[in-house]
VOGU-918870 format. One record per atom (N, C-alpha, C): residue in one letter; atom name; x, y, z. Coordinates in steps of 0.05 Angstrom, whole numbers. Example, Ala and Ser with C-alpha at 12.3 -4.5 7.8 and 13.67 -1.06 7.14 Angstrom:
A,N,264,-114,156
A,CA,246,-90,156
A,C,264,-66,156
S,N,257,-45,142
S,CA,273,-21,143
S,C,258,1,157
//
This chain:
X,N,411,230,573
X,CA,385,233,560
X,C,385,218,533
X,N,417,219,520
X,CA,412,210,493
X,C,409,175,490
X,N,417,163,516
X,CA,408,144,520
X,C,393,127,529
X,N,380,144,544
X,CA,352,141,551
X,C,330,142,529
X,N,335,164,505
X,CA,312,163,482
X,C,326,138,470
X,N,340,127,461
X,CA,349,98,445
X,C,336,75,460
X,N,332,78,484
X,CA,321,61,502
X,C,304,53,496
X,N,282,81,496
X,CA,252,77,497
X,C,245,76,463
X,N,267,85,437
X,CA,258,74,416
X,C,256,49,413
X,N,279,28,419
X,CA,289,10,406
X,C,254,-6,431
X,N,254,2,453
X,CA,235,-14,470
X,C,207,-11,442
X,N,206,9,438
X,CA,177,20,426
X,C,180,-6,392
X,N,206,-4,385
X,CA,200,-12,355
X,C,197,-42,367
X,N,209,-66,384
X,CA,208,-90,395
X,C,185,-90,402
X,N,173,-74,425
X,CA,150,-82,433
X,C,120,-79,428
X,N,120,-59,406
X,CA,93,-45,396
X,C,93,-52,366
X,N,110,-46,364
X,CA,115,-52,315
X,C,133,-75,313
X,N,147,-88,337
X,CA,157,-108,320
X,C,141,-135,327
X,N,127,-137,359
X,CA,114,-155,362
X,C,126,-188,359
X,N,146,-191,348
X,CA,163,-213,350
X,C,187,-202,330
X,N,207,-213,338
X,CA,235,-197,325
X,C,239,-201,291
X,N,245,-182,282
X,CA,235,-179,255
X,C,219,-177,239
X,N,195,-171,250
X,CA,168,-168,239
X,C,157,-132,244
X,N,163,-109,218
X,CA,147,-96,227
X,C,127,-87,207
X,N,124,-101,184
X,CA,110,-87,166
X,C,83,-90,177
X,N,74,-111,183
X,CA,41,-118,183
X,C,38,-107,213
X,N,50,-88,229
X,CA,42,-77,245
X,C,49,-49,235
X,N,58,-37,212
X,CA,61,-6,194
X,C,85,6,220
X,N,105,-8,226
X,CA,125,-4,240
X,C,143,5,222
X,N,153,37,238
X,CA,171,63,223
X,C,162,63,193
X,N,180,70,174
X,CA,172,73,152
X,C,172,45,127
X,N,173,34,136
X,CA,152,10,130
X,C,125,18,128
X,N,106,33,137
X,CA,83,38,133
X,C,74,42,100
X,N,94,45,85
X,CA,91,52,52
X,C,92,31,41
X,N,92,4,52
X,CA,93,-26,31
X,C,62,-30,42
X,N,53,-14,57
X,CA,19,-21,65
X,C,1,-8,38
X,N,-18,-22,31
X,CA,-29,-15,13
X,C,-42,7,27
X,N,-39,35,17
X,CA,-58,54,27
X,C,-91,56,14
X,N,-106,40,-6
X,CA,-131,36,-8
X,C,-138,4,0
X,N,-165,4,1
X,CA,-176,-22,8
X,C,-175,-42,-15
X,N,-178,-30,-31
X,CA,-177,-45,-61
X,C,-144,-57,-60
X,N,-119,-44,-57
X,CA,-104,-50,-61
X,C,-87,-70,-35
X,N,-103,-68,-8
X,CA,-102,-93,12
X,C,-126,-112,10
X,N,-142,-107,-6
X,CA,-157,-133,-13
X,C,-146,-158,-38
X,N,-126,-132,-57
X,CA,-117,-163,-71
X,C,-85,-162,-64
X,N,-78,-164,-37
X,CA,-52,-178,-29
X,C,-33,-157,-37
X,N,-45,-136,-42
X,CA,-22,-105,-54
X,C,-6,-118,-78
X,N,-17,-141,-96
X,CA,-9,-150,-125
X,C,-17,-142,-135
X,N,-19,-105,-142
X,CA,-36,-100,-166
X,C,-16,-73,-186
X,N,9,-83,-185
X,CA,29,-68,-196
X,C,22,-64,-231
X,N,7,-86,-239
X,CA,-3,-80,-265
X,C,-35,-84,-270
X,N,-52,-59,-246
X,CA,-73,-63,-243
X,C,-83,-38,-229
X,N,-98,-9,-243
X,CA,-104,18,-240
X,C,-120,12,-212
X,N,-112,22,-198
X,CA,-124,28,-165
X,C,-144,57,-165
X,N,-139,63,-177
X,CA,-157,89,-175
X,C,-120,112,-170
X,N,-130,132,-157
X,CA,-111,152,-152
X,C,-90,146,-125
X,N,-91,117,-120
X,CA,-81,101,-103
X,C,-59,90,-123
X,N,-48,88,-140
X,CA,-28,66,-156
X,C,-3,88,-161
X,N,-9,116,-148
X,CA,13,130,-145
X,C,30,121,-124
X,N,26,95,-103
X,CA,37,84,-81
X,C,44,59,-92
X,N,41,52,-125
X,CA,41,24,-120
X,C,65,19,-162
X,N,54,37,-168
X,CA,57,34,-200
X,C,49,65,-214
X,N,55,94,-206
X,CA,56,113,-215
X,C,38,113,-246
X,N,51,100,-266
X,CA,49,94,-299
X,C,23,92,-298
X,N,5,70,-284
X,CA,-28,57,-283
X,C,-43,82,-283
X,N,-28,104,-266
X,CA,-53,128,-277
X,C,-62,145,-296
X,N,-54,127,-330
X,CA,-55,135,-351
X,C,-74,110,-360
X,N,-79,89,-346
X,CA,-103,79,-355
X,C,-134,82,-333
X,N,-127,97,-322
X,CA,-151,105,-302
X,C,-177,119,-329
X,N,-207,109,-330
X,CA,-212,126,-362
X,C,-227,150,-350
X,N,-219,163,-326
X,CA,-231,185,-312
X,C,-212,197,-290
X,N,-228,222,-294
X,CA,-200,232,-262
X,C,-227,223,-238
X,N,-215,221,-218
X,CA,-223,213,-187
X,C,-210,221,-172
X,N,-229,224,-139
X,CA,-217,231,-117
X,C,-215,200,-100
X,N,-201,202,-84
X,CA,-200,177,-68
X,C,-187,184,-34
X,N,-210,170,-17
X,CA,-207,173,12
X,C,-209,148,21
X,N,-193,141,39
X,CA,-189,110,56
X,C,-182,109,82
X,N,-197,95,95
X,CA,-186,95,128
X,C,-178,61,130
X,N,-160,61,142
X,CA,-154,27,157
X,C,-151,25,183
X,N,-162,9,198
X,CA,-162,3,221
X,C,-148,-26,229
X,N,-120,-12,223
X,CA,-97,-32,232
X,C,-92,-52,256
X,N,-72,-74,266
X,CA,-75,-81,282
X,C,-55,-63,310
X,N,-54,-70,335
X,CA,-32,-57,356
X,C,-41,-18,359
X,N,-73,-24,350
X,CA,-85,8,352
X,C,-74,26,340
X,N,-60,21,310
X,CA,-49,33,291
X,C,-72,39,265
X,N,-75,69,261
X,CA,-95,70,247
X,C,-75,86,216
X,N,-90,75,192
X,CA,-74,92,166
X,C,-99,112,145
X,N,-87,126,144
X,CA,-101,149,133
X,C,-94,161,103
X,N,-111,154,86
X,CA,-105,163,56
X,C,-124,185,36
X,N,-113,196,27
X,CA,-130,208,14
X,C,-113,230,-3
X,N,-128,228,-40
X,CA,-114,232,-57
X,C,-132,242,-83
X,N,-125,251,-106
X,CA,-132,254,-135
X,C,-115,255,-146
X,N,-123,243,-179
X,CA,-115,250,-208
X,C,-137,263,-230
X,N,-118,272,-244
X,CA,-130,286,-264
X,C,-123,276,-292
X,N,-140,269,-312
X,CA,-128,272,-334
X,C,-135,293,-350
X,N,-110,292,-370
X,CA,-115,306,-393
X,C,-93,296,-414
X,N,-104,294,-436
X,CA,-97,279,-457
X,C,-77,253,-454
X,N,-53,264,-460
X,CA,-39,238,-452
X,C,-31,235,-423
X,N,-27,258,-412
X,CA,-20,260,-393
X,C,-39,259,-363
X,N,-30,249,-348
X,CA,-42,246,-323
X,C,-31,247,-301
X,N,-37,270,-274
X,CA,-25,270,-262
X,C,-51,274,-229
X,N,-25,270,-203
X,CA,-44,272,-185
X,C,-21,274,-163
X,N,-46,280,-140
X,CA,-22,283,-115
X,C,-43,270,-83
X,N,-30,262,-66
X,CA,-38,245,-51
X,C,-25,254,-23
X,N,-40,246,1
X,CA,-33,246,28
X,C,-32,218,40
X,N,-17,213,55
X,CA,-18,188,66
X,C,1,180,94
X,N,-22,176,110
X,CA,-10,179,142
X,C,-12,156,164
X,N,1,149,175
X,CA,-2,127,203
X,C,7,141,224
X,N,-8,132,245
X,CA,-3,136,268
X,C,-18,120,294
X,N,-8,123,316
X,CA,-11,107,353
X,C,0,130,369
X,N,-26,128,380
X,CA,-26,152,403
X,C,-26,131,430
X,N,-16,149,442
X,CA,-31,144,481
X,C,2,126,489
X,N,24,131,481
X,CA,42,120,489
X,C,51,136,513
X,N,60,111,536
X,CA,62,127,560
X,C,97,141,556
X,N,97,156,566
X,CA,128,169,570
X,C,143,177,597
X,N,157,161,604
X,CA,177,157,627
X,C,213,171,637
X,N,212,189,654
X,CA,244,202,647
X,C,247,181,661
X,N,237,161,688
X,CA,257,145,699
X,C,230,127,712
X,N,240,103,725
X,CA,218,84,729
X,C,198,95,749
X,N,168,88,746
X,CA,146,105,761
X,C,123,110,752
X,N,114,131,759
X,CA,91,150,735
X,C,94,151,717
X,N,77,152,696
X,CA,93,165,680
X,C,93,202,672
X,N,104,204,661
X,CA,109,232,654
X,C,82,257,627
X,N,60,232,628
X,CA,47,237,602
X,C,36,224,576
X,N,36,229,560
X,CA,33,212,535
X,C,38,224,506
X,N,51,212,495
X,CA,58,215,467
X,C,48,204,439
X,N,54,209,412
X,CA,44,196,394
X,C,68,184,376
X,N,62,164,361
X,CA,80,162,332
X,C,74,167,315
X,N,79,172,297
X,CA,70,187,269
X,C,90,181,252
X,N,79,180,220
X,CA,95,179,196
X,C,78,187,170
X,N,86,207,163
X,CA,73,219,139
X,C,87,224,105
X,N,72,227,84
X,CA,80,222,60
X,C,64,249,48
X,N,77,251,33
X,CA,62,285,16
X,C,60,271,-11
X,N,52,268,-38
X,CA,67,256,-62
X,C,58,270,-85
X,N,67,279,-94
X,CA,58,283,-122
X,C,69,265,-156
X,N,58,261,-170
X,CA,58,240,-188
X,C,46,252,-220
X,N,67,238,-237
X,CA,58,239,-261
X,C,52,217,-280
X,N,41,210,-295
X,CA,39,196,-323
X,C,34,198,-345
X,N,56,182,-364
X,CA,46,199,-392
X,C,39,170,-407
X,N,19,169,-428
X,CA,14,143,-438
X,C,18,149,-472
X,N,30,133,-487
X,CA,34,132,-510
X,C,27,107,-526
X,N,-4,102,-535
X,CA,-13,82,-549
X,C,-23,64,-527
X,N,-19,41,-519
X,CA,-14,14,-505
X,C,0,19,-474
X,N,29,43,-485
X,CA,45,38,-463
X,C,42,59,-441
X,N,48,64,-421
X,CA,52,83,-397
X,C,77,81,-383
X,N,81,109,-379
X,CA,107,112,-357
X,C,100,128,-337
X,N,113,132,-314
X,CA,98,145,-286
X,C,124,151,-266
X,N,125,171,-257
X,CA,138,177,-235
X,C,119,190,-212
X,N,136,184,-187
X,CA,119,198,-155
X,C,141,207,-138
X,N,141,230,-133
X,CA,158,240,-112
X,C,144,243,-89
X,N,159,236,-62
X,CA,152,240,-41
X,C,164,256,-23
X,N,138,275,-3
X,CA,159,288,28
X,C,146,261,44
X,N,169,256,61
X,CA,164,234,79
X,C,172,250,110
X,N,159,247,126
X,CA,168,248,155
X,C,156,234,181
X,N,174,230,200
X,CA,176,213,211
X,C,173,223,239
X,N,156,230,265
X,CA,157,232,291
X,C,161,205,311
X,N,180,206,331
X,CA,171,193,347
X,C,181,207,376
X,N,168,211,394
X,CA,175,220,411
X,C,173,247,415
X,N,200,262,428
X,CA,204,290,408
X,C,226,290,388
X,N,232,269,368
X,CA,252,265,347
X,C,238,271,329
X,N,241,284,305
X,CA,235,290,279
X,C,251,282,268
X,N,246,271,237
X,CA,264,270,210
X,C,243,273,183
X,N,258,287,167
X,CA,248,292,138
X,C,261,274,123
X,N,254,272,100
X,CA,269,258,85
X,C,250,258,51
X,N,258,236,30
X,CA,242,242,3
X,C,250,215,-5
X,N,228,210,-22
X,CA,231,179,-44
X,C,215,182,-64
X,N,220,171,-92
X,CA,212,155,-110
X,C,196,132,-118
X,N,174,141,-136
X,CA,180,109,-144
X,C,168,116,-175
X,N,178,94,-197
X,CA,185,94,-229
X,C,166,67,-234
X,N,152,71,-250
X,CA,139,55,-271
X,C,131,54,-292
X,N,127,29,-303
X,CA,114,23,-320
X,C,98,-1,-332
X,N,79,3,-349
X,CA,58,-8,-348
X,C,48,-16,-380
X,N,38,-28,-389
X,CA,30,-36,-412
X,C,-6,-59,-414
X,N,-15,-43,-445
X,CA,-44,-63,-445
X,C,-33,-80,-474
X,N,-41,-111,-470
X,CA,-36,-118,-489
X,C,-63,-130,-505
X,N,-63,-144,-525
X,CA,-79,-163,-541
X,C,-105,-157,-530
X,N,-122,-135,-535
X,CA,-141,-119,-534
X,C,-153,-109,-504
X,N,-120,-108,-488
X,CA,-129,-101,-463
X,C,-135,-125,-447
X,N,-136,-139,-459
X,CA,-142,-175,-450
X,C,-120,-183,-423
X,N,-96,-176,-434
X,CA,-64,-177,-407
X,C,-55,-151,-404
X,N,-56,-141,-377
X,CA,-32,-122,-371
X,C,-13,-128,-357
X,N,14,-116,-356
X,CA,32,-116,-345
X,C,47,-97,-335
X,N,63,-87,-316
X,CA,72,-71,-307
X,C,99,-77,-293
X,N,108,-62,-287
X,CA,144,-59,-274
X,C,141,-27,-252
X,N,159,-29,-229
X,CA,161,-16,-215
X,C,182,-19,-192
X,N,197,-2,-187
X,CA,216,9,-159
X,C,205,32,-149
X,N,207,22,-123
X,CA,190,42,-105
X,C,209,51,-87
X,N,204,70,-77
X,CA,215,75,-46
X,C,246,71,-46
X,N,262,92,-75
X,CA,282,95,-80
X,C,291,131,-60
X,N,298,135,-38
X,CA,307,158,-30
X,C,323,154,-7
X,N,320,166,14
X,CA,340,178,44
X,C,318,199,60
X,N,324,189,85
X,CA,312,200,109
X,C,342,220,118
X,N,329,238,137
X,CA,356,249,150
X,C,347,231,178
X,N,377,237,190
X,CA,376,225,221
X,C,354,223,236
X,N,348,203,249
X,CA,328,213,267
X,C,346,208,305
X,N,360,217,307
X,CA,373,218,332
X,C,399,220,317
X,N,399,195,323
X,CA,432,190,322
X,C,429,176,278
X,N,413,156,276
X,CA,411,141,253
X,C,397,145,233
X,N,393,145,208
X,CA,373,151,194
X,C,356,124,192
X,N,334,131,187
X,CA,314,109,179
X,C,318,96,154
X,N,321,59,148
X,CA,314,56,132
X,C,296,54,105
X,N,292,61,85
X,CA,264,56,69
X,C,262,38,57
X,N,233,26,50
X,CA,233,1,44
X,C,235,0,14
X,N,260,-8,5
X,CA,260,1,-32
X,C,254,-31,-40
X,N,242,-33,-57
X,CA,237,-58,-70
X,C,231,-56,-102
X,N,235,-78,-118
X,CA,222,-79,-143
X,C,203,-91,-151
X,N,179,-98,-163
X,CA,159,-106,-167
X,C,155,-113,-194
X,N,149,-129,-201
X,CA,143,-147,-232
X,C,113,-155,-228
X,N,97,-151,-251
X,CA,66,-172,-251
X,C,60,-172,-266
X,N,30,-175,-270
X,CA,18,-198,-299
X,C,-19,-193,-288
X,N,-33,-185,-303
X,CA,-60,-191,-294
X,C,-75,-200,-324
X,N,-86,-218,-321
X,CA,-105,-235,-347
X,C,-128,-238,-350
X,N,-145,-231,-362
X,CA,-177,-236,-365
X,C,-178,-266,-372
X,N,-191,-281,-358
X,CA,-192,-313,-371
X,C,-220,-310,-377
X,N,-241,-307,-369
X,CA,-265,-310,-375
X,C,-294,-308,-374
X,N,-304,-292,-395
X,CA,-331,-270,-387
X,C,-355,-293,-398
X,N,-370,-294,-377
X,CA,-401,-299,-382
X,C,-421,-300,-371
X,N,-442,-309,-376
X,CA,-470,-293,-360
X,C,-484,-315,-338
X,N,-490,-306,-323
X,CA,-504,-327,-301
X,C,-529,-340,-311
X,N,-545,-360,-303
X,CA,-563,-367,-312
X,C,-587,-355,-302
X,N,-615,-360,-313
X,CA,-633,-349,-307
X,C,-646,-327,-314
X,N,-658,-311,-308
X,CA,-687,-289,-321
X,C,-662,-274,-320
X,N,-654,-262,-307
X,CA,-633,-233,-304
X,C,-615,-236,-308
X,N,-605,-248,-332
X,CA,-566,-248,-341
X,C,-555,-228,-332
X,N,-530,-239,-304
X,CA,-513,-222,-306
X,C,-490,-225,-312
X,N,-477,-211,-325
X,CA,-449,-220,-341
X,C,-425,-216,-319
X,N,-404,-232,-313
X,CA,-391,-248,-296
X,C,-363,-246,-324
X,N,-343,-233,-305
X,CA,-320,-228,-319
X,C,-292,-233,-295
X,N,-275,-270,-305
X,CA,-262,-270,-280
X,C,-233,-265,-292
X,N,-221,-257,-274
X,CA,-186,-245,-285
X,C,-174,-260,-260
X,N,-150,-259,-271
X,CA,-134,-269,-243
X,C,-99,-251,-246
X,N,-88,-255,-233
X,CA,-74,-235,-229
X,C,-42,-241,-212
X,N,-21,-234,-223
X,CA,7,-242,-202
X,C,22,-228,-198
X,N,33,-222,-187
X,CA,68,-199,-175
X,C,86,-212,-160
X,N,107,-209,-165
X,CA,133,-221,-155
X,C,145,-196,-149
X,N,157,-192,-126
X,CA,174,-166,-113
X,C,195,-175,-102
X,N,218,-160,-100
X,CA,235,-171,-98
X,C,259,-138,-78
X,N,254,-147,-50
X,CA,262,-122,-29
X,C,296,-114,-45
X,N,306,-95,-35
X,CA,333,-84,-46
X,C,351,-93,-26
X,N,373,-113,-27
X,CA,391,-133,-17
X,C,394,-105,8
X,N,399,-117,33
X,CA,405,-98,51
X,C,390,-74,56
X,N,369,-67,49
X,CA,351,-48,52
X,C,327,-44,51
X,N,314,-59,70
X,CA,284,-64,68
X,C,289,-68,105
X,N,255,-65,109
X,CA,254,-74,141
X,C,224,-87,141
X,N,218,-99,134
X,CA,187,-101,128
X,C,192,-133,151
X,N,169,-147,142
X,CA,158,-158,165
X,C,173,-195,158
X,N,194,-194,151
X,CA,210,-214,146
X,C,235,-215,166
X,N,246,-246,173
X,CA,265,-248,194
X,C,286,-246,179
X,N,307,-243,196
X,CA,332,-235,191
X,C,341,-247,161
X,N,343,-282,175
X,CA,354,-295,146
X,C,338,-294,124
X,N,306,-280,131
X,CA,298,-279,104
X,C,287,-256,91
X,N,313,-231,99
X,CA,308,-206,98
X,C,313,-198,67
X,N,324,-213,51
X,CA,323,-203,19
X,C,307,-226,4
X,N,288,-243,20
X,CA,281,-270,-4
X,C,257,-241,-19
X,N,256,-258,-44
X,CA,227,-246,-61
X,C,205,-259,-51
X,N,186,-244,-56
X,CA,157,-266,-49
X,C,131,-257,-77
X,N,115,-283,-79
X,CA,102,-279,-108
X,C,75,-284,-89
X,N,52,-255,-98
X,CA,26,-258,-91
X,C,7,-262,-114
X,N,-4,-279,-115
X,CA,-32,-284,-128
X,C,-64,-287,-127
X,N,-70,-285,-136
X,CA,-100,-279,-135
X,C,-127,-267,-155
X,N,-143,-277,-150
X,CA,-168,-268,-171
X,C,-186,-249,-167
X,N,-199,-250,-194
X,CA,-214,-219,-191
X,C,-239,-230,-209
X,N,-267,-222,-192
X,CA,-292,-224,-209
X,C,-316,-194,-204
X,N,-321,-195,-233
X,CA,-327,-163,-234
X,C,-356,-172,-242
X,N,-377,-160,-228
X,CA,-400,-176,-238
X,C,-415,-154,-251
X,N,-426,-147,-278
X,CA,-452,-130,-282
X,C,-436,-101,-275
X,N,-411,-98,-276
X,CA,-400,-76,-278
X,C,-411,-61,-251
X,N,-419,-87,-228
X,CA,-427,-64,-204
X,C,-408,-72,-186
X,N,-408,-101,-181
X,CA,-392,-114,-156
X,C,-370,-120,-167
X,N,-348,-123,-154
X,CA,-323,-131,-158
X,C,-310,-146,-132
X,N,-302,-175,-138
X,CA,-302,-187,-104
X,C,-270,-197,-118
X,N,-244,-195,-85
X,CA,-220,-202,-92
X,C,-213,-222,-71
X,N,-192,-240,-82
X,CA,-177,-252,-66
X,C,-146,-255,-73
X,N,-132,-261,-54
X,CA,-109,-255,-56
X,C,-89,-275,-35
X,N,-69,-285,-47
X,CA,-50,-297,-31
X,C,-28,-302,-31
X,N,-10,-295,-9
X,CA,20,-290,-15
X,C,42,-310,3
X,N,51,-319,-31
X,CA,74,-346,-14
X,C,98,-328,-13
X,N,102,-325,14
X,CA,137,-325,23
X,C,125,-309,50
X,N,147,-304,66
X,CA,161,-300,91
X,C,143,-276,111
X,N,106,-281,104
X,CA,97,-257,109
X,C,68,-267,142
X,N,62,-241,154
X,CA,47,-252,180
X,C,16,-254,166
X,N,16,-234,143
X,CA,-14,-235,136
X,C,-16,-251,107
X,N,-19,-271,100
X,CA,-20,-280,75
X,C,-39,-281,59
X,N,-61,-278,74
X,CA,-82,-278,49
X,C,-99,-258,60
X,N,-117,-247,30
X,CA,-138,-223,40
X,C,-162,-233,19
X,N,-184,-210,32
X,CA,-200,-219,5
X,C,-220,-189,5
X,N,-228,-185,-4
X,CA,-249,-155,-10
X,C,-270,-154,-35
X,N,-284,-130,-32
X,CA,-299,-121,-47
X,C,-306,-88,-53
X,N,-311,-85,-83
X,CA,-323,-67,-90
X,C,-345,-65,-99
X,N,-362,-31,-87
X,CA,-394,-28,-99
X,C,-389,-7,-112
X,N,-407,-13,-139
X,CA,-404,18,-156
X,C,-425,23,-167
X,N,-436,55,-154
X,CA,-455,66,-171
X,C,-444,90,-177
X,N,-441,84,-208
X,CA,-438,110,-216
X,C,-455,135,-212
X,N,-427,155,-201
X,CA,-396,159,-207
X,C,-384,149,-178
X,N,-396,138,-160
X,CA,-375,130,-131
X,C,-380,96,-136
X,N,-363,98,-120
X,CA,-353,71,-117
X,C,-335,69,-85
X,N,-342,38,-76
X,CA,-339,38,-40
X,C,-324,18,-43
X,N,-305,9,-26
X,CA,-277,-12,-24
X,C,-281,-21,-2
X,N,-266,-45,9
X,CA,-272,-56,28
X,C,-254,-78,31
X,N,-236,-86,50
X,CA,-215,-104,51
X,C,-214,-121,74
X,N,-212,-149,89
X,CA,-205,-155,111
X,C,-194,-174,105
X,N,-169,-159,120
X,CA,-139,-177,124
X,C,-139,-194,150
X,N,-140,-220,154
X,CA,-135,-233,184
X,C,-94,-230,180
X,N,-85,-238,201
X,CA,-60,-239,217
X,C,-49,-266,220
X,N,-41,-280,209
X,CA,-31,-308,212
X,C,-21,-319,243
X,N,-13,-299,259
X,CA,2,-301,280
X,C,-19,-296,304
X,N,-44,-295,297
X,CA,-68,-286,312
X,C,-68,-262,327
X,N,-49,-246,320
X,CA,-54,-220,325
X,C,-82,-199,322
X,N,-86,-204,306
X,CA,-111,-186,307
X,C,-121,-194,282
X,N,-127,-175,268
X,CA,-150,-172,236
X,C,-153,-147,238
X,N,-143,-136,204
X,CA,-138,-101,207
X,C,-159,-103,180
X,N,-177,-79,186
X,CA,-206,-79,157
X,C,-193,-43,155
X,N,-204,-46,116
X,CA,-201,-26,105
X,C,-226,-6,94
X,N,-233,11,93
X,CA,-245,16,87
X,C,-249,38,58
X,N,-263,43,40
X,CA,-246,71,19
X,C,-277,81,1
X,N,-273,101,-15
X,CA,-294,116,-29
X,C,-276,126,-50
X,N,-289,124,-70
X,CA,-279,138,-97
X,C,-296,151,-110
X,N,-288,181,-108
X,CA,-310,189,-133
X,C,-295,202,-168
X,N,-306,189,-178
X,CA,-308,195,-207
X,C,-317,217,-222
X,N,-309,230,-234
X,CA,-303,258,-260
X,C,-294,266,-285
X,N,-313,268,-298
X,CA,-295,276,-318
X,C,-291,255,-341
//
């Protein structure tokens, strides 16, 4: 039996999440699902927004950023992934004075997998699943922020269970009147227990970026609207031997640097683009935000380089306080 479940894993991670050998991030294959941006905002700009407040979403990305959020918010997101993999988010923060804290849910899963004791009928149907519990803090002092997020992580496939917990540490800074920020971050510092025989890898990586206001002004015509463009970079860099994300073998520790811009119009729309050089199936994204205060709606579509599909995000934020 115990080789029969290794069978039908190793068949499941090749044929469903890996889709060509070594590729499972951009299909949210095992726990890899946590380098997926869980809001739309944050897969609309290429998940380069390590020094750039997501809302109650940057507890997945840069913990510290939720000390420049200038309100507490709720935040809910659905993605409609590719390989009939759907991800599920939904979270708050709170502030109060210096301090800011929040806690978050965040889930993937593929149903309707057939299950076989031996060649034939099959025997039924099963699901995969991978879930995240998190809770998160930040404290900001002047300019600067620091942030931690702990996580419950677990993992179904089949009838295998594993628990397990991770980390992730940031920080974040506004400079020359808020004009540049910057941030630093390691994520997805912990341990799974077994799930059979092996434990799951997590995807630990470090993250460096830079986001810049270059330049605000008003459109022409009867109704000036003022037009404010930023642009934005991150360089990450996976943890030598411990990542599984959607890179081949020989290029399972390179770094990869995403870039991209940001225009915020009249403080309603906000339209992104995003693009990422190195070793990846989805390279570029682009999105938008609507905001009427106090909500605000997200919106992301990622195409698939490999013509796999096109996975759209969807999200709502509401504002308090």
């Amino acid at each position: 039996m115990k080789k029969f479940l290794k069978q039908i894993i190793a068949i499941l991670f090749l044929s469903i999440f890996a889709l060509r050998p070594g590729m499972s991030q951009d299909t949210a294959g095992g726990l890899d699902f946590l380098n997926i941006g869980p809001s739309a905002q944050i897969l609309a700009m290429g998940e380069g927004t390590v020094a750039i407040p997501t809302g109650s979403s940057s507890m997945y990305t840069n913990p510290s950023l939720l000390s420049f959020e200038n309100r507490s918010g709720l935040q809910v997101n659905y993605s409609l992934w590719i390989a009939n993999v759907n991800n599920q988010f939904a979270a708050f923060h709170v502030k109060r004075d210096g301090l800011t804290y929040g806690f978050g849910v965040y889930s993937t899963q593929a149903d309707d997998f057939e299950a076989r004791n031996q060649p034939g009928l099959s025997t039924g149907t099963f699901s995969i699943s991978y879930f995240s519990l998190s809770g998160a803090a930040a404290y900001r002092i002047g300019s600067f922020s620091v942030g931690i997020t702990g996580q419950y992580l677990r993992e179904e496939i089949f009838q295998l269970r594993a628990n397990g917990y991770s980390f992730n540490f940031g920080t974040s800074a506004r400079l020359f009147d808020d004009r540049i920020a910057a941030g630093f971050s390691v994520n997805n510092i912990g341990k799974m227990e077994n799930l059979n025989e092996t434990a799951s890898t997590l995807p630990s990586l470090f993250k460096a970026g830079v986001a810049i206001q270059l330049i605000e002004f008003s459109t022409p015509g009867q109704n000036d609207l003022p037009v404010l463009l930023s642009t934005f970079s991150e360089w990450a860099r996976p943890f030598e031997n411990n990542y599984t994300g959607d890179f081949t073998a020989e290029d399972a520790d390179d770094d990869y640097l995403t870039v991209g811009v940001d225009a915020e119009i009249a403080d309603l729309f906000q339209l992104y683009s995003a693009y990422r050089f190195g070793p990846t199936e989805r390279p570029y994204s682009i999105g938008m935000g609507f905001l009427i205060d106090p909500i605000r709606v997200n919106y992301a579509f990622i195409p698939f380089s490999t013509g796999y599909g096109t996975a759209h995000s969807f999200g709502l934020e509401y504002y308090f306080n």
